[in-house]
Structures are given as structure tokens and as C-alpha cells.
N, C-alpha and C positions, 0 to 999 in steps of 0.2 A: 504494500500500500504506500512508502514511503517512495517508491522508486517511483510511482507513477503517478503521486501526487509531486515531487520535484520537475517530473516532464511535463504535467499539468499546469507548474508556474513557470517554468522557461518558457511553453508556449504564450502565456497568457503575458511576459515582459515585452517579449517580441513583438508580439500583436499594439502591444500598445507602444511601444519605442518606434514600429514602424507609422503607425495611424498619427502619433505626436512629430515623426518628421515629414508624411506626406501629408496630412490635412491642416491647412493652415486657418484659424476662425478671420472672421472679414467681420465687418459693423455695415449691418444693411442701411444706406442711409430712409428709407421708406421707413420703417417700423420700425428701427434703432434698435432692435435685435440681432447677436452675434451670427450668423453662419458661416457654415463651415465649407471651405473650398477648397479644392484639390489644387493640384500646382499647374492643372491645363485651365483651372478659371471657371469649373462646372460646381457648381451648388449641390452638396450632398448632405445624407445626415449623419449623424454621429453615432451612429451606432456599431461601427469598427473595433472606436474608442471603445465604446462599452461593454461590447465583447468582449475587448482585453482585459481589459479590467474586472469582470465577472470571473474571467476563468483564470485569471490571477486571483483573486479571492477564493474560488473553489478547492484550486490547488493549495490554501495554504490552511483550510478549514481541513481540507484530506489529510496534510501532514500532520496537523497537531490531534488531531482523530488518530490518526495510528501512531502517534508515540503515546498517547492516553491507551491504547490499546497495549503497545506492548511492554506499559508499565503493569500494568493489568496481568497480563503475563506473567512478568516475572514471579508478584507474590506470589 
């Protein structure tokens, strides 16, 4: 469980190291709300980011779950 809660958060830095250097936010001037745009100038949403960061959180709730577990274990 710990091995593939560690790949679970390398994938999930990645995801978001990559999403925080290709999506840059812009200030819409219409609604003065931030979006968010690729480096070709097309409007997209952020929901990349939040993958990343989901499955960075899942992976690090898996890890401390299986060292709780194989504390458990030991006694």
C-alpha cells in the first residue's frame, strides 16, 4: 500500500507542476474574474489543477493509512 500510495503522489506532483507551468490565470477584463489560459491563448478550466491536487491528497491519505496499518501490525 505504501508503494502505490508514493506513485499515487508523484503522479499527482507532476500533474500539478505540469498544469502550474502550462496554464497560466489571465483577469477577464468583462467580469473581473481570473481564467485560466493555456500558453496558445485558448480559455480553459481548471480542472487539471484539481486533479492534481486531488490525487496528490489521495496518495498521501493512502500513505498515512498504511503506516497506521502497519503499526497495527506490529503489536
Amino acid at each position: 500500500m505504501k508503494r502505490t500510495s508514493i506513485f499515487i503522489i508523484i503522479i499527482g506532483v507532476a500533474i500539478t507542476i505540469a498544469c502550474l507551468v502550462y496554464f497560466k490565470p489571465m483577469l477577464n477584463p468583462v467580469d473581473s474574474d481570473t481564467m485560466t489560459v493555456t500558453s496558445h491563448g485558448v480559455k480553459t478550466s481548471e480542472w487539471p489543477l484539481f486533479i492534481g491536487l486531488l490525487t496528490t491528497f489521495v496518495g498521501v491519505c493512502f500513505y498515512f493509512i498504511g503506516a497506521s496499518e502497519d503499526k497495527k501490525a506490529k503489536k
